[in-house]
Structure formats: C-alpha cells, structure tokens
KEMARVO-237834 format. One record per residue (C-alpha): x negated, y, z negated. Coordinates in Angstrom, 1 decimal. Each point is the difference from the previous one (the first is absolute). Example, Ala and Ser with C-alpha at 12.3 -4.5 7.8 and 13.67 -1.06 7.14 Angstrom:
BEGIN
+--------+--------+--------+
:     px :     py :     pz :
+--------+--------+--------+
:  -12.3 :   -4.5 :   -7.8 :
:   -1.4 :    3.4 :    0.7 :
+--------+--------+--------+
END
This chain:
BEGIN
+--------+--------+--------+
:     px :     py :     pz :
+--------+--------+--------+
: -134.6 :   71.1 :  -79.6 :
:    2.1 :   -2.8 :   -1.7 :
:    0.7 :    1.5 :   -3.6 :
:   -0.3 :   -3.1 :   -2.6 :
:    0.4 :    1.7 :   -3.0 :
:   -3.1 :    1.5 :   -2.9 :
:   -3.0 :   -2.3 :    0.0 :
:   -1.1 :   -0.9 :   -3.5 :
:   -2.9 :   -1.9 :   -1.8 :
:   -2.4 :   -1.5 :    3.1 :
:    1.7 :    1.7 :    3.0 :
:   -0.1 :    3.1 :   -1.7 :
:   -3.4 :    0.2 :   -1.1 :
:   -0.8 :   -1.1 :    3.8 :
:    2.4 :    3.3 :    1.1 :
:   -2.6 :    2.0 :   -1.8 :
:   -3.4 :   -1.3 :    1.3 :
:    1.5 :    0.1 :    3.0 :
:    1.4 :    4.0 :    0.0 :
:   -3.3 :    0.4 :   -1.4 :
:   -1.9 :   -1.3 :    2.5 :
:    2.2 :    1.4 :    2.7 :
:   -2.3 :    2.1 :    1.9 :
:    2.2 :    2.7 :    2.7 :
:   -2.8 :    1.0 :    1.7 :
:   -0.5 :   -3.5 :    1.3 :
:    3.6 :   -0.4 :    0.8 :
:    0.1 :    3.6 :    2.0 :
:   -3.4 :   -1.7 :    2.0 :
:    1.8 :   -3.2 :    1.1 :
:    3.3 :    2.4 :    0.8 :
:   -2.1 :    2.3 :    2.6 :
:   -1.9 :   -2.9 :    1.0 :
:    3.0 :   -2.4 :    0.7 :
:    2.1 :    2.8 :    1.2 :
:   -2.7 :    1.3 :    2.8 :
:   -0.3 :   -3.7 :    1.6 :
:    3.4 :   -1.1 :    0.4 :
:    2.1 :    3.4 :    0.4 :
:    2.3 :   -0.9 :   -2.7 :
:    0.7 :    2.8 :   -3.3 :
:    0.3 :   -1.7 :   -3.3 :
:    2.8 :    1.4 :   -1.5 :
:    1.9 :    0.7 :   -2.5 :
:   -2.9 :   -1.6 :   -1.7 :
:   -3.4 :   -2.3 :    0.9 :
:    1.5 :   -3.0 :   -1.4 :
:    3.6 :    0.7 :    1.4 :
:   -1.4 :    0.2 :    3.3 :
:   -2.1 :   -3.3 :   -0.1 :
:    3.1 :   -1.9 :   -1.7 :
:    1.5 :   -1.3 :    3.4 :
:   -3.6 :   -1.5 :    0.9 :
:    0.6 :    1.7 :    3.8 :
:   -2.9 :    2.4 :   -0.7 :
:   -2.2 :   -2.1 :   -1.2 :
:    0.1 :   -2.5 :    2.8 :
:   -0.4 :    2.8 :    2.7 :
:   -3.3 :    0.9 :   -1.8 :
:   -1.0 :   -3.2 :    0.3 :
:    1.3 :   -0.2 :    3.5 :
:   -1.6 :    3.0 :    1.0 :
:   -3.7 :   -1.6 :   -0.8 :
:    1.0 :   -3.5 :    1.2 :
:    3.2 :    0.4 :    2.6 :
:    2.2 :   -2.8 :   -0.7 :
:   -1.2 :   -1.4 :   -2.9 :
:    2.7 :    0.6 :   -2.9 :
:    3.6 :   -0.1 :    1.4 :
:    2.8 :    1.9 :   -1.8 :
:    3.6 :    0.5 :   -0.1 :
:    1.8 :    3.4 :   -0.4 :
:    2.8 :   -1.4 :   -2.0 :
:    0.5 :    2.1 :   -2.9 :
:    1.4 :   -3.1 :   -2.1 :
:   -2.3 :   -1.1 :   -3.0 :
:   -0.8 :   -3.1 :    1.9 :
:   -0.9 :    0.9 :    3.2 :
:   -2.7 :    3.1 :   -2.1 :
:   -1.1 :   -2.6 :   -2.0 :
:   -0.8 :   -2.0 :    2.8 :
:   -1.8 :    2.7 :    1.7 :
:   -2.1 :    0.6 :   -3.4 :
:   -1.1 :   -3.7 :    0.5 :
:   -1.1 :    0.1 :    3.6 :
:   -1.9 :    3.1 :   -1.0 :
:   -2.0 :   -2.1 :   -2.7 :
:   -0.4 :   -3.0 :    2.1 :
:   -1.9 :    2.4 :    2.6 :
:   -2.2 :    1.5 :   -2.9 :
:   -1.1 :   -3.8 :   -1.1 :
:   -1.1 :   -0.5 :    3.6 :
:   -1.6 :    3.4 :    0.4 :
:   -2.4 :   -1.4 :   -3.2 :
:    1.9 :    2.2 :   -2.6 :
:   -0.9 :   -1.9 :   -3.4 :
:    2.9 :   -2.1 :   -1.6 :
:   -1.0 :    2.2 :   -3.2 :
:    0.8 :    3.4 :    1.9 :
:    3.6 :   -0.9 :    1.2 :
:    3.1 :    0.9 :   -1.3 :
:    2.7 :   -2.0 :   -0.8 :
:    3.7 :    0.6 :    1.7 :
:    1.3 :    1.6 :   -3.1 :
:   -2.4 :    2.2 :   -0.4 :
:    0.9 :    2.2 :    2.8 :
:    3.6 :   -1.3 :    0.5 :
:    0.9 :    1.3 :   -3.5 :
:   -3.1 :    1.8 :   -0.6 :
:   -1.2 :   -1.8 :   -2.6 :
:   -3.4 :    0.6 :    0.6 :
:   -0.9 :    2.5 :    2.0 :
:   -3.4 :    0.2 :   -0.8 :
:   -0.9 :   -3.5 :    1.4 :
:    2.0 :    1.1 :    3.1 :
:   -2.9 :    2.8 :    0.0 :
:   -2.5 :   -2.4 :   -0.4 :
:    0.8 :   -2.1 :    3.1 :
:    0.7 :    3.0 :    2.1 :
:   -3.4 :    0.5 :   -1.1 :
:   -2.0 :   -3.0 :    0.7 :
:    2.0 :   -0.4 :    3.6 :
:   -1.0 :    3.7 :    0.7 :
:   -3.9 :   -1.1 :   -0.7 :
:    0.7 :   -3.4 :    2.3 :
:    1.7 :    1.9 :    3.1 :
:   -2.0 :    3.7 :    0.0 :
:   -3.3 :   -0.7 :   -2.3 :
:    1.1 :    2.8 :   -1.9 :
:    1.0 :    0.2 :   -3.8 :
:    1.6 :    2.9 :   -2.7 :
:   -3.1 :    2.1 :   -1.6 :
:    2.4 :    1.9 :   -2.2 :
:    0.5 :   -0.1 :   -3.6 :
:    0.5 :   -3.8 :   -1.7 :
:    2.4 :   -0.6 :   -2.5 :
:   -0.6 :    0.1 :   -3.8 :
:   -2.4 :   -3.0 :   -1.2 :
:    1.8 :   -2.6 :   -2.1 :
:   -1.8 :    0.8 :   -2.8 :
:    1.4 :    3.8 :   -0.1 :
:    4.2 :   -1.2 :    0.4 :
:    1.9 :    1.2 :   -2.7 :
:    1.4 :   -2.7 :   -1.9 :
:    1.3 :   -0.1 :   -3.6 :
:   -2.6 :   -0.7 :   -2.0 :
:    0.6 :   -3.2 :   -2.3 :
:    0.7 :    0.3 :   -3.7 :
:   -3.0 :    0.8 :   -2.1 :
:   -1.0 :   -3.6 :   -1.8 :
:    1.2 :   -0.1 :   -4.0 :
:   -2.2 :    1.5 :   -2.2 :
:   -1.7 :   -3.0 :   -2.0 :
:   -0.5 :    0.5 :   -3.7 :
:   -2.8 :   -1.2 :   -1.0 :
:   -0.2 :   -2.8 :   -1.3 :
:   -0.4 :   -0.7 :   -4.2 :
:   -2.0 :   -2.0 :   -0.7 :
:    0.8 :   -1.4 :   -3.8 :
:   -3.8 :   -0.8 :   -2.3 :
:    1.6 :   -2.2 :   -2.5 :
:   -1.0 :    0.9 :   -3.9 :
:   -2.9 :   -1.8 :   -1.0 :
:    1.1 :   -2.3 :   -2.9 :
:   -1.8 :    1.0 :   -3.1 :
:   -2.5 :   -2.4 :   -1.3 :
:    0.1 :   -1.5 :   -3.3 :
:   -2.6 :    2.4 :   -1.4 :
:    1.4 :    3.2 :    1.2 :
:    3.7 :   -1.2 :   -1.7 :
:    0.9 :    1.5 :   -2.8 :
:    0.6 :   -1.8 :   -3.3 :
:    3.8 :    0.6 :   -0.2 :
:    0.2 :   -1.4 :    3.2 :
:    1.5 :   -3.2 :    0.2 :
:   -2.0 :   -3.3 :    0.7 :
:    0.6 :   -2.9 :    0.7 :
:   -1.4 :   -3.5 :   -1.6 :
:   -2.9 :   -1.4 :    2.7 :
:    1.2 :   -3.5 :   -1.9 :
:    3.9 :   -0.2 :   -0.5 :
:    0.7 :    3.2 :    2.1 :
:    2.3 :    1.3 :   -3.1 :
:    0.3 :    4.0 :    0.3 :
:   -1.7 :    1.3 :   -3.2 :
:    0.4 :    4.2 :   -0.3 :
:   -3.0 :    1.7 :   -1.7 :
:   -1.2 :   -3.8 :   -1.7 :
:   -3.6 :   -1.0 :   -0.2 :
:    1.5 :   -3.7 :   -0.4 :
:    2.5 :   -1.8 :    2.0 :
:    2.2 :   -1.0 :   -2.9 :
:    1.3 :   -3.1 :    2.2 :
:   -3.3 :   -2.1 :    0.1 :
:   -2.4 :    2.5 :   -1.6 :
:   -2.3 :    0.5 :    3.0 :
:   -2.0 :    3.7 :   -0.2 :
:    1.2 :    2.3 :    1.8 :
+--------+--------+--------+
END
C-alpha cells in the first residue's frame, strides 16, 4: 500500500465511514470463496494478494476461460493493467457501473470496501449466490463528531417606550410651554411673552 501521508478534513472523515463500515466477515467470505475457485492463497493479506490483478482475472477466467487476459509482471504497470482487464470483464458480465471499483482502490487500497462490493455483485452474476452474514453499520449509527451546539440566543428585549404624560396628569411645577409663542414658562399660569393662558 502506497503511504501518502495522514488524511485530514474530507479524506479523513471518509477513512472513518469507511473503517466503520468495513465488515471482515464479508472480506473472509470472498477470501474462501475466491481462494477455493482459482487455487490461489491471498496472502500476506486480501488486498495484498488481489494488488497484481493476476487473481482476479483467473476468477474471472475460471467462469469464462479466456475472457480477461493478465500479465504476471510485478511492475505497477503491468498489475494495474491486470486490475483493468479484470473490470472490463465485470462490465460485460452485467456488474453495475455503481458496484465497481476504481484502480486505486485496490492498487493502493483506498477502498477496500467497494473492492468488496464488486467481488460481491460478480459472485451473484457468475454463481447466483450472495453473502447472508452480518451488514455493516447503517449510516445513520457512524460515529462522527458531532457539530458544535448552536449559540444560545438571548432573548430578545423588547424596549415599551414611557408613555408621555398628558397635560392633565403634569404637575404644576412642571414646565410648559406657550401653545402661542412656544416660550418655556416654569410653574406660570401666563405666558409672560404674549399672555396666552397656560
């Protein structure tokens, strides 16, 4: 497997749901299945043993001689090659587009569980058989970090403005104002500019 380094944000988040969903019981199915039709061990590990692509075309061969030619180059080029012919035989066996892996997923295990998937859906195609074991965790139940709780709001104050007193409730020492002239007159029952009452 091609070491690139930590994944963060996306790609790491995608690392999770996808060791989440990993499901080893499926995986040890496809080994003994795979295994028991061509003859070959997967080892030191499942994905280790599909990486050159050999395997994979000799299960495909063994159900439909000829069909997916292979080299047994051990260069990258040559495997990759070999992991190609092995999809181009699942498309014509009727293996959905939606099923198959890419290159990269088994080449540098990126994503073994779709490499699961179409072992899968070709094992349905070539024997009418399909895994009965335990499925992988539903979406809904991955562990993810949950978001931040939302801010608490305050609630909002609402501001009632102070009725303005009427002219009957004022108070005599208040001041008022001249309805005539508008002079200010403290505490005066006459405006003492133009005499108007007050």
């Amino acid at each position: 497997m091609a070491n690139h380094g930590p994944n963060y944000g996306l790609d790491a988040d995608l690392q999770v749901k996808r060791r989440v969903a990993f499901d080893p019981a499926l995986e040890a199915d496809l080994k003994g299945w795979i295994e028991s039709t061509t003859g070959e061990r997967l080892v030191p590990s499942f994905n280790e043993g599909l990486k050159s692509g050999v395997v994979l075309c000799k299960l495909v061969n063994h159900y439909k001689p000829g069909m997916c030619k292979f080299s047994t180059a051990r260069a990258a080029f040559p495997m990759m090659e070999n992991i190609e012919s092995f999809l181009n035989a699942c498309r014509k066996l009727g293996v959905p587009v939606p099923d198959l892996f890419m290159t990269v997923d088994l080449y540098e295990a990126k994503n073994i569980n779709q490499v699961h998937q179409t072992l899968s859906s070709l094992r349905r195609i070539l024997t009418g058989t399909k895994y009965t074991g335990p499925t992988p965790a539903p979406p809904h139940a991955i562990e993810t970090t949950p978001p931040p709780p939302p801010p608490r709001s305050t609630p909002a104050v609402t501001h009632t403005p102070t009725p303005s007193p009427s002219p009957s409730t004022t108070s005599s020492a208040a001041a008022k104002f001249c309805p005539n002239c508008g002079t200010k007159n403290p505490g005066a029952k006459f405006c003492p500019n133009c005499g108007t009452k007050l």
